[in-house]
C-alpha positions as CSV (number, residue, x, y, z in Angstrom):
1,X,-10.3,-35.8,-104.5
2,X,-12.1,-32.5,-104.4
3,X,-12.8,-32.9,-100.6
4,X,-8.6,-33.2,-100.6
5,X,-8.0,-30.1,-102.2
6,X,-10.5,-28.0,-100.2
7,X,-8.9,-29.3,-97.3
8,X,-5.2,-28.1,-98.4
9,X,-6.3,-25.2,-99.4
10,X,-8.0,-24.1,-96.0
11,X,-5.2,-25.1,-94.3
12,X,-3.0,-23.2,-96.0
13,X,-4.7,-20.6,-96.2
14,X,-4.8,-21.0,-92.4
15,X,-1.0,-21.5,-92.7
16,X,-0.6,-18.0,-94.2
17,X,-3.0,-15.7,-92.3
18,X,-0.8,-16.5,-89.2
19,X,2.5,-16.3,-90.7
20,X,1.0,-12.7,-91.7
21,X,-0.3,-11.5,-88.3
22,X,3.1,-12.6,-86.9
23,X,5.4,-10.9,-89.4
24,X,2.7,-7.9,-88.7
25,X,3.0,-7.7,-85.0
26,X,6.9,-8.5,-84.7
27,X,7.9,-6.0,-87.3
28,X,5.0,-3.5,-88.3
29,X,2.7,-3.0,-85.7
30,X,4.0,0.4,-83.6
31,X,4.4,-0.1,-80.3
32,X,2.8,2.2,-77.4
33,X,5.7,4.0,-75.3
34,X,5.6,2.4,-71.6
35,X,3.9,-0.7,-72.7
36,X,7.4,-2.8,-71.8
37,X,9.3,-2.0,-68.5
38,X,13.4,-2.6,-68.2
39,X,13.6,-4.0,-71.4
40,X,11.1,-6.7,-70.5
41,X,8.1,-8.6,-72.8
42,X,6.1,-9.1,-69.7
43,X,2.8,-7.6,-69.4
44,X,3.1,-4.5,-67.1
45,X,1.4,-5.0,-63.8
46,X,-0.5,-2.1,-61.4
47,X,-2.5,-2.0,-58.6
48,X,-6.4,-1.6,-59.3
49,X,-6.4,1.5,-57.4
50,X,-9.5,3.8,-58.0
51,X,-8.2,7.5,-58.8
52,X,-11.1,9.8,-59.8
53,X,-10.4,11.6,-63.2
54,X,-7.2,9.3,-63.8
55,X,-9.6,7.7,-66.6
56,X,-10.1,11.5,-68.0
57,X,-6.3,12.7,-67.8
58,X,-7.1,15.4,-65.0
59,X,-5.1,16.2,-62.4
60,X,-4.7,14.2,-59.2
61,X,-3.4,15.0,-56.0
62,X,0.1,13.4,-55.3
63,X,0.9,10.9,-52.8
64,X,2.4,13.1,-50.1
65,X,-0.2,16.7,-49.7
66,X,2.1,19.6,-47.9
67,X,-1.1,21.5,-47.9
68,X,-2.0,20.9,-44.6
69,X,2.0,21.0,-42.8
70,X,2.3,24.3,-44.7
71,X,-0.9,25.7,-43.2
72,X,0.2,24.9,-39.7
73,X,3.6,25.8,-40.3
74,X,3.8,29.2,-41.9
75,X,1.9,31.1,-39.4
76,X,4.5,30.0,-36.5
77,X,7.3,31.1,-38.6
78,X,8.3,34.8,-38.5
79,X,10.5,37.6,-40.7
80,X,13.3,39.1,-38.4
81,X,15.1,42.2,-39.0
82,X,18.1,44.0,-37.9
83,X,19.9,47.1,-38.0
84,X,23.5,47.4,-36.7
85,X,24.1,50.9,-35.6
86,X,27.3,53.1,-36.9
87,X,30.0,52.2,-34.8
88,X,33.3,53.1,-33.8
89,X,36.0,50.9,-33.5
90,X,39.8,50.8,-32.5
91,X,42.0,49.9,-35.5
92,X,44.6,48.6,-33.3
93,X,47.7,51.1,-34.6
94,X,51.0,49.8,-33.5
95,X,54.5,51.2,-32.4
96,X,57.1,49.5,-33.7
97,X,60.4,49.0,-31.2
98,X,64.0,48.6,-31.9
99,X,64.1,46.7,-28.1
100,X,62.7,43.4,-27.5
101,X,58.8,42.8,-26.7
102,X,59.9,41.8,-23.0
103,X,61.6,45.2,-22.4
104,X,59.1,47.4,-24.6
105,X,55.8,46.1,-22.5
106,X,57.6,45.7,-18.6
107,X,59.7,48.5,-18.8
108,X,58.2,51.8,-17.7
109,X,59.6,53.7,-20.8
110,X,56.6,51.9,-23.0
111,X,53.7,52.8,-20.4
112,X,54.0,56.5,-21.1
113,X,51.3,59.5,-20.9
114,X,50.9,58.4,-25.1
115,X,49.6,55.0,-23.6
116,X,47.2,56.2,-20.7
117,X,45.5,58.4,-23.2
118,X,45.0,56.4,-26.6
119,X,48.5,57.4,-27.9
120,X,48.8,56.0,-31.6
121,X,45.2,53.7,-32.3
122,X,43.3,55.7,-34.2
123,X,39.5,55.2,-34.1
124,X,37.2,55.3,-37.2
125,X,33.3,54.8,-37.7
126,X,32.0,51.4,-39.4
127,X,29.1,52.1,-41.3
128,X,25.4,50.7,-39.9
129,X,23.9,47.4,-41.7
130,X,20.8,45.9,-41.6
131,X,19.9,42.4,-42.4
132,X,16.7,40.2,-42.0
133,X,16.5,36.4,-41.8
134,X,13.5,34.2,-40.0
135,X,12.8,32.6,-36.4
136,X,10.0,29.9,-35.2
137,X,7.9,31.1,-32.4
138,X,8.2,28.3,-29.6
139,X,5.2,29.8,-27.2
140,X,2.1,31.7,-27.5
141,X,3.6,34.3,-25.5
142,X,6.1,35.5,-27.9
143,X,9.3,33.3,-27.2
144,X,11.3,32.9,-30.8
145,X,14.1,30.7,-31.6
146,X,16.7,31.7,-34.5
147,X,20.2,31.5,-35.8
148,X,22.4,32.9,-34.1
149,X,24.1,34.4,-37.1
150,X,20.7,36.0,-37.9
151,X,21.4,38.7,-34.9
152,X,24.8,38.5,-34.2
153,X,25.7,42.1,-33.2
154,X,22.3,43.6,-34.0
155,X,21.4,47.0,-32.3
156,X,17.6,46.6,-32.9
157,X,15.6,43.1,-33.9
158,X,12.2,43.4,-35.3
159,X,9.6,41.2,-36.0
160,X,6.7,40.7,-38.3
161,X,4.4,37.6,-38.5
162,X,3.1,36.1,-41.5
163,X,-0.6,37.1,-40.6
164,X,0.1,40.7,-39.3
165,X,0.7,43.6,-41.0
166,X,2.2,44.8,-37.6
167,X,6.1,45.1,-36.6
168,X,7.2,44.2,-33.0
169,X,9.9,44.9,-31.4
170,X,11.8,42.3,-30.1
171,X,14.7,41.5,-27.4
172,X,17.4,39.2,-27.0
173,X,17.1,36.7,-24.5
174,X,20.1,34.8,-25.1
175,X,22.5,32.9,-27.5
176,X,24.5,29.5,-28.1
177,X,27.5,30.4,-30.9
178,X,28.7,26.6,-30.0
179,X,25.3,25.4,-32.0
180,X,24.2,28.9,-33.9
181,X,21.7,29.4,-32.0
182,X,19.2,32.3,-29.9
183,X,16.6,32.9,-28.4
184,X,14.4,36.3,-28.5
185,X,11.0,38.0,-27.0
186,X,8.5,40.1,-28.7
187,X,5.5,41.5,-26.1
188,X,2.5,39.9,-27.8
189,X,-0.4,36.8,-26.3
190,X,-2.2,34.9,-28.3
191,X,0.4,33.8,-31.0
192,X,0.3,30.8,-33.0
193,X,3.5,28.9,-32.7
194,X,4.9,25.4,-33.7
195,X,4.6,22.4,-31.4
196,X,8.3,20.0,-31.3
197,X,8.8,17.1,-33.4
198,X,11.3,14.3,-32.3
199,X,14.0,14.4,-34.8
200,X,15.8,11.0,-34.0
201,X,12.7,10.1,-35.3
202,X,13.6,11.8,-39.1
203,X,15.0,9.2,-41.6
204,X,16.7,9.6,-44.6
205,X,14.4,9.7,-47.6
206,X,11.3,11.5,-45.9
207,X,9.2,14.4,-46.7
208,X,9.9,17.6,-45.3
209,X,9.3,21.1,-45.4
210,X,11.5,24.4,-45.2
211,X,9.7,27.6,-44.1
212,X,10.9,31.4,-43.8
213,X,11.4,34.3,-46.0
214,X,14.6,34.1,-48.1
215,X,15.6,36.9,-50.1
216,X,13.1,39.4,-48.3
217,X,10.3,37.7,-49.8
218,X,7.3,37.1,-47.6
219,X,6.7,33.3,-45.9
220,X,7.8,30.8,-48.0
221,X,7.7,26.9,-48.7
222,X,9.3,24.7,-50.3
223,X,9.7,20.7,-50.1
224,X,12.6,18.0,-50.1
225,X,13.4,15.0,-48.6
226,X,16.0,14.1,-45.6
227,X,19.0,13.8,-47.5
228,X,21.4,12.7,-44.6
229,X,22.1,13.1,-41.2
230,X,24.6,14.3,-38.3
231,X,26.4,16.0,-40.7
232,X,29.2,18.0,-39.9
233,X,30.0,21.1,-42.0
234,X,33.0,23.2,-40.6
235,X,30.5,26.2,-40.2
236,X,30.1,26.6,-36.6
237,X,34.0,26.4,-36.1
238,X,35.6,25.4,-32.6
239,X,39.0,27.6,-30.9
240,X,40.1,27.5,-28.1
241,X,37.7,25.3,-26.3
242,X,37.7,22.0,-26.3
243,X,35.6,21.3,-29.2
244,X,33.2,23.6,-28.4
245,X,31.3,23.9,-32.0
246,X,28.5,21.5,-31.7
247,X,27.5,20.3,-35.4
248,X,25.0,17.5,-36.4
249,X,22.8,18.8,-39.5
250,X,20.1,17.2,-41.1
251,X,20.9,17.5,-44.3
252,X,17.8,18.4,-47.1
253,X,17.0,19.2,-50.6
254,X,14.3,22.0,-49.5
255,X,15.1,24.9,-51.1
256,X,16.7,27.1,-49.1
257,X,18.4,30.6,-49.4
258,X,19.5,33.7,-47.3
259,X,16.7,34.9,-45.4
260,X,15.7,31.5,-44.4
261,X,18.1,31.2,-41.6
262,X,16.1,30.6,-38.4
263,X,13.4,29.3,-40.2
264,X,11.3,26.0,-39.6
265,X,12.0,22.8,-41.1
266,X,8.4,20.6,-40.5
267,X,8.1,16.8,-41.3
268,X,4.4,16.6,-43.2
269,X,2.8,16.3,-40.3
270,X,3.6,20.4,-39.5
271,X,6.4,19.8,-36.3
272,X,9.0,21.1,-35.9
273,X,12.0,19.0,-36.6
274,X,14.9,21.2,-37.5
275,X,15.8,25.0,-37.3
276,X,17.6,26.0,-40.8
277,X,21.0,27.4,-40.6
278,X,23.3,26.8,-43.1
279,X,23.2,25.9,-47.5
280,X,26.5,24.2,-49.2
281,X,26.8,26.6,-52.2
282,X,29.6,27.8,-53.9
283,X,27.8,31.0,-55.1
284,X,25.7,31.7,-52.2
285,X,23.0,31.1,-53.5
286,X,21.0,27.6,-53.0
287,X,22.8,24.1,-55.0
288,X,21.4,21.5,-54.0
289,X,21.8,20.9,-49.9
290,X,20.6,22.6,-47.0
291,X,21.7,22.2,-43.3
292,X,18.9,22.4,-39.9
293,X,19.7,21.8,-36.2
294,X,17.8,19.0,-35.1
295,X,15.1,20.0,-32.9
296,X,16.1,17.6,-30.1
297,X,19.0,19.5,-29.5
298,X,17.5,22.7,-29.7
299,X,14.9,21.9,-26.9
300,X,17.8,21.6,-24.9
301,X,19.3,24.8,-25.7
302,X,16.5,27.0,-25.5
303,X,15.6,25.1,-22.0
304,X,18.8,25.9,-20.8
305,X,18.8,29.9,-22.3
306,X,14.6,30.4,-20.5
307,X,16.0,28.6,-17.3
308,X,19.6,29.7,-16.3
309,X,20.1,32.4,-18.9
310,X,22.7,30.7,-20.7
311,X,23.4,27.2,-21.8
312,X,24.8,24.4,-19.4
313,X,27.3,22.5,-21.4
314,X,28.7,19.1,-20.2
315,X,31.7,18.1,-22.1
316,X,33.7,14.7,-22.1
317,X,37.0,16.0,-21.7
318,X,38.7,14.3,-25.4
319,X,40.3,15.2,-28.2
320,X,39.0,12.6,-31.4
321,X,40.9,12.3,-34.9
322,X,38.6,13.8,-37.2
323,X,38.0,11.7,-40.0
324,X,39.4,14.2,-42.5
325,X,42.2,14.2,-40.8
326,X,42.6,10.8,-40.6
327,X,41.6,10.2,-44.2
328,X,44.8,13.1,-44.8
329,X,47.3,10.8,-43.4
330,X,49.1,7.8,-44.4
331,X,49.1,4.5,-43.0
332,X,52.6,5.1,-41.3
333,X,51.5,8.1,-39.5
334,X,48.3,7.0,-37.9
335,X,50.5,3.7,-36.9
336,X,52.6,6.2,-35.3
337,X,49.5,7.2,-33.1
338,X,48.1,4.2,-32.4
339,X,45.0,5.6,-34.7
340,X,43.3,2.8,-37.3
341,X,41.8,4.0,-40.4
342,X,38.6,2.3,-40.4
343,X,36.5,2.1,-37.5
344,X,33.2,3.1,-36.8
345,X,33.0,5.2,-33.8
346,X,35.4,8.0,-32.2
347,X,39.0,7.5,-31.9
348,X,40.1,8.8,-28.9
349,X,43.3,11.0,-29.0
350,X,43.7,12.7,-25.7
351,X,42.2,12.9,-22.5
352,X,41.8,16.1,-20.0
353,X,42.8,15.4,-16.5
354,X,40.1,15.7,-14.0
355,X,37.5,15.0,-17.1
356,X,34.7,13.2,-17.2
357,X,36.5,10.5,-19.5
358,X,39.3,10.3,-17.3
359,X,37.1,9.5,-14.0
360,X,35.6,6.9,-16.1
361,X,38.8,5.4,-17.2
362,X,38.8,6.1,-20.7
363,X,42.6,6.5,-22.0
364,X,44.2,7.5,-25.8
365,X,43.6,4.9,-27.9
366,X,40.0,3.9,-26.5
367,X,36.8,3.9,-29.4
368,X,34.0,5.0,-27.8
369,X,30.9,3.4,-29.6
370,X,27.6,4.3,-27.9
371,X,26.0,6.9,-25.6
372,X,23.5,5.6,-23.4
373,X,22.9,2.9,-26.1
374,X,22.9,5.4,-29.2
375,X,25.0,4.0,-31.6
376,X,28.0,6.9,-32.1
377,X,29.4,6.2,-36.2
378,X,31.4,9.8,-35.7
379,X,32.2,12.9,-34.0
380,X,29.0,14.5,-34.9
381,X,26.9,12.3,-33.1
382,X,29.2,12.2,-30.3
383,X,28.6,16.2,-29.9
384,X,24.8,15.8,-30.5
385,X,24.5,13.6,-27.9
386,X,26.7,14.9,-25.2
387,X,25.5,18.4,-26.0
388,X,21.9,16.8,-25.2
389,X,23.0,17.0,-21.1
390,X,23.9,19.7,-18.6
391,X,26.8,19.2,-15.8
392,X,26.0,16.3,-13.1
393,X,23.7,14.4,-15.4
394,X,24.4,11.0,-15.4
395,X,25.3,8.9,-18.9
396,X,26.8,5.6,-19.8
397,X,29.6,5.5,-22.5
398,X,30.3,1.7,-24.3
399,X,34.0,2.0,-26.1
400,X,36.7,-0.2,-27.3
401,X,39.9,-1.3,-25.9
402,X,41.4,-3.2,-28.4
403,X,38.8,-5.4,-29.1
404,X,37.4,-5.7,-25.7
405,X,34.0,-3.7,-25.3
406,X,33.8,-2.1,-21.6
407,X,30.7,0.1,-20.9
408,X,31.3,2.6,-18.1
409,X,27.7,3.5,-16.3
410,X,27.3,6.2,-14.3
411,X,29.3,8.4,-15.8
412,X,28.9,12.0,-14.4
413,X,29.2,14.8,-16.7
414,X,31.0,17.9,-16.0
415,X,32.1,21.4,-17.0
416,X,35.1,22.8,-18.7
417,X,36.4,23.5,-15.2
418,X,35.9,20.1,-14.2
419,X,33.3,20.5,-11.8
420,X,29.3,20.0,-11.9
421,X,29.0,24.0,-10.8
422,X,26.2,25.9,-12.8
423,X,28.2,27.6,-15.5
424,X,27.6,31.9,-15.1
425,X,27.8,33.9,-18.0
426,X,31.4,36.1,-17.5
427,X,33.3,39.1,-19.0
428,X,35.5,36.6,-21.5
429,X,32.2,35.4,-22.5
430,X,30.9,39.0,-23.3
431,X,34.0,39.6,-25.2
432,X,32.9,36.7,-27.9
433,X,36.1,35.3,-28.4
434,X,38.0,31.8,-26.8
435,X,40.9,32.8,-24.8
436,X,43.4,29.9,-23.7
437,X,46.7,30.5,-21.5
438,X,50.2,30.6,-23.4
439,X,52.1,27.6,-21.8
440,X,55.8,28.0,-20.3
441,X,57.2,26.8,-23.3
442,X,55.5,29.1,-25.8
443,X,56.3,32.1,-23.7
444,X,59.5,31.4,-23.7
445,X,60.2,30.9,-27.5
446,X,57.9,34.3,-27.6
447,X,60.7,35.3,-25.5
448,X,57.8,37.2,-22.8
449,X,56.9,36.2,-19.3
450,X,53.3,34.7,-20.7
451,X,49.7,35.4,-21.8
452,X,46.2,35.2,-23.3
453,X,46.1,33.8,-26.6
454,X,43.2,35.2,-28.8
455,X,41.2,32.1,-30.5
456,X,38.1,32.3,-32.2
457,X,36.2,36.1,-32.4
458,X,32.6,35.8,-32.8
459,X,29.4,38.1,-31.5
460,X,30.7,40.2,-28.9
461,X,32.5,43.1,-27.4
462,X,35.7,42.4,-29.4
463,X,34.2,42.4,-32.8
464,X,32.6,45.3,-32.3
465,X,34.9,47.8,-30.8
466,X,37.8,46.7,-32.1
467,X,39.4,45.1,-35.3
468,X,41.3,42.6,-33.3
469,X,42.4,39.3,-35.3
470,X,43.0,35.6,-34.2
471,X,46.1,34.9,-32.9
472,X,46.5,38.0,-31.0
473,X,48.4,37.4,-27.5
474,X,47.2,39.7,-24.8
475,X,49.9,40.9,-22.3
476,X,48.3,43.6,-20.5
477,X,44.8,45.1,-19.5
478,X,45.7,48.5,-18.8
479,X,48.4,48.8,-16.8
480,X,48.6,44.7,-15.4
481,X,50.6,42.4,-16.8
482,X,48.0,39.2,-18.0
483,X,49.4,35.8,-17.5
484,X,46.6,33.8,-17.3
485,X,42.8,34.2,-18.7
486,X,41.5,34.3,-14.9
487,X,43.8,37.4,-14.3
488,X,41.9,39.0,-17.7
489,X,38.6,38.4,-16.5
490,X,39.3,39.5,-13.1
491,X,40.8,42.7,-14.1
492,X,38.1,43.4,-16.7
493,X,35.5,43.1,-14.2
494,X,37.0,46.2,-12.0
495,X,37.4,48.5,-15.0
496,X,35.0,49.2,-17.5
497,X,37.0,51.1,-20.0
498,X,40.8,49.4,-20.6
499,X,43.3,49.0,-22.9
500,X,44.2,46.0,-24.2
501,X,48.1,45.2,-24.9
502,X,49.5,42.6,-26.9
503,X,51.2,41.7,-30.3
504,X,50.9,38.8,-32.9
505,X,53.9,36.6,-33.0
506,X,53.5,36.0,-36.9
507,X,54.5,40.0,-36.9
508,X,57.4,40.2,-35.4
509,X,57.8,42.8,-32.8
510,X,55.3,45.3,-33.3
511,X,53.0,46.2,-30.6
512,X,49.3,47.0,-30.8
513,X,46.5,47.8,-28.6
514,X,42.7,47.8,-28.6
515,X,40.4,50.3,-26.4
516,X,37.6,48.6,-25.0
517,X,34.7,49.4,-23.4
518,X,32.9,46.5,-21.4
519,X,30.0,48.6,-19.2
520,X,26.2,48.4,-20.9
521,X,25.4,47.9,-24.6
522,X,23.9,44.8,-26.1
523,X,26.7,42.6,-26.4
524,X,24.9,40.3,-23.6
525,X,25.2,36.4,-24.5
């Protein structure tokens, strides 16, 4: 009987001590913050990795060290400044008529000694500015690559390395406005510079570096990852050619702000993969993204700019819907053109006669998929990889025809002329605008004979000597009547000093003219 009771009373006293641990741990006990993952009772699991001082809360180096990309990178990267000399420039003063445009510029009343001698224009100074931005240094012998926005117009370049408390001076060697990019030369040996990356190599989601001296501040890093890539950002804008801006970004979260233009983006390993050129920010400052050319396509440029002085575009010969274009219209208007809303390559819109789409059969309609086997999602990647050759190389292009898939080989790029010719820098290039030839049947609404039509103005002899506008239509050079843009440049390469004649159609009669001079300067391309 007393063995019974000592038994019971162990056992429930057994009974009792774990009911009281239990209600301890489920409802008492605190619980240490990160002990439970996602809401989980599981035990949280870790590798058995050995980290030195982890055990005694110091600090550890992180996964990815920039230590060593930043060491090689920052002495290759260099502080550019500019200064754009006072300048005077032709405001482009007009004399309004009571007779039509047609009679005012062909009749021999309007060519009068008030013409031959500046008659109304008025000329008036701009003041000088001076910017700064950064460039990479390519060779040991002083070759830099930069933005072409860095110095556009610029009167003097100077350069400063990151090691050196001396200034060089530097000249331009040449530009690309179609991908924002130049090339200049400082007089120096010895140089550190950076060596190329591959940037089809950059994914999405990797470490890189940006490099260069925003806001006048001397060499600086900072870090983000690949954010996207081939994007296309309106910046480098397209005229008159046949899309002749040439965007395919890789898109960052570096930190990047004015004054880094030209500078280096470096994967961790310290190459070059990307030249920084643009930031999406609707203050100005940085927000978030930041847009480099890819370094593939750079090699080509500056190749091109050392080699022939200029840069050897092939082009395709089609117009493509844009996708925000074709995401702007309904389903009954792209029906109308034949254009479906979701495909994944480039819709093909037009095709140029004597192009290098039309000799390898390509026709409105058509998808073109790949470039020598690179898989072409969109127009950006089209452009990259087109830009990538020079006229007569040699490429295959895969597209769709419905849902056949033809691959053409062989296909041999050409110029916008339509040949495989070496392409020479000319007078409309120095002028730094697109020109493109009114048609009959603009002309004749215009109610004038025909003309140049003034695209896109960027770097050149136009911007600054005159304050000419898009749109402008050019109908005499002095005392010629223009017609075509091959009558222009012939005429502008007899006379160095010359008036050009036109008017804007969106302003009704009035005509205006801008003095030029074309003879010396800097405005080479």
């Amino acid at each position: 009987m007393k063995f019974k009771q000592i038994v019971a009373t162990v056992v429930i006293s057994t009974v009792t001590a774990a009911a009281s641990i239990f209600v301890y741990s489920k409802y008492f006990q605190p619980r240490q913050a990160g002990n439970f993952q996602n809401g989980s009772d599981a035990i949280p699991v870790n590798y058995a990795r050995f980290m030195p001082g982890a055990d005694k809360g110091a600090n550890v180096t992180p996964p990815t060290d920039f230590t060593t990309a930043a060491k090689t990178a920052v002495p290759g990267v260099v502080h550019i400044k500019t200064k754009i000399n006072p300048r005077q420039v032709t405001n482009g003063n007009n004399l309004q008529r009571r007779r039509s445009i047609l009679q005012d510029l062909f009749g021999d009343e309007f060519f009068g000694d008030e013409f031959n001698g500046g008659g109304d224009g008025r000329r008036y100074y701009v003041p000088g500015q001076m910017a700064s931005g950064s460039g990479v240094l390519i060779s040991d012998d002083g070759y830099i690559v930069t933005n072409n926005h860095v110095i556009a117009d610029a009167d003097e370049i100077t350069v400063s390395l990151s090691n050196e408390n001396k200034t060089y001076k530097a000249t331009l060697v040449g530009t690309d406005p179609s991908t924002d990019l130049a090339v200049i030369k400082i007089t120096a040996k010895g140089l550190p510079y950076l060596l190329y990356g591959n940037s089809d190599n950059v994914e999405i989601g990797q470490w890189v570096l940006a490099v260069g001296y925003p806001l006048n501040l001397d060499a600086t890093v900072t870090a983000g990852i690949v954010s996207a890539k081939s994007r296309s950002i309106g910046i480098n804008k397209s005229g008159g050619k046949i899309n002749s801006a040439i965007e395919s970004f890789i898109q960052t979260d570096a930190a990047v702000n004015q004054g880094n233009s030209g500078g280096a983006l470096v994967n961790t390993a310290g190459e070059l993969v990307g030249v920084n050129s643009a930031i999406a920010s609707p203050t100005g400052s940085y927000a978030g993204y930041s847009y480099a050319i890819p370094v593939n396509l750079i090699k080509k440029v500056v190749n091109d700019i050392l080699k022939y002085g200029n840069v050897q575009r092939a082009y395709l010969g089609v117009r493509y819907a844009s996708p925000s274009a074709v995401a702007a219209m309904s389903d009954e208007q792209l029906k109308e053109i034949g254009i479906s809303r979701d495909v994944n390559g480039v819709q093909i819109t037009d095709v140029m006669a004597n192009s290098s789409a039309a000799v390898a059969g390509l026709r409105s309609g058509d998808v073109i998929t790949r470039i020598n086997g690179v898989n072409i999602p969109g127009p950006s990647q089209m452009s990259e990889q087109v830009a990538r050759y020079k006229p007569g190389d040699k490429i295959s292009i895969t597209y769709l025809r419905g849902s056949k898939e033809i691959t053409a080989e062989n296909v041999v790029l050409r110029n916008l002329k339509g040949n495989t010719d070496l392409v020479k820098i000319t007078i409309l290039d120095r002028l730094g605008a697109d020109f493109t030839d009114l048609d009959k049947e603009e002309a004749a609404q215009m109610g004038i004979r025909g003309g140049v039509k003034v695209g896109d103005i960027g770097t050149g002899i136009i911007k600054k000597q005159t304050t000419m506008l898009p749109g402008f239509v050019i109908l005499k050079a002095g005392n010629t009547t223009i017609t075509s843009t091959d009558m222009l440049s012939s005429i502008l390469d007899k006379q160095k000093a010359i008036q050009l004649i036109g008017f804007y159609p969106q302003r009704g009669s009035n005509i205006y003219y801008y003095n030029i001079n074309t003879g010396g300067g800097t405005e080479n391309l």
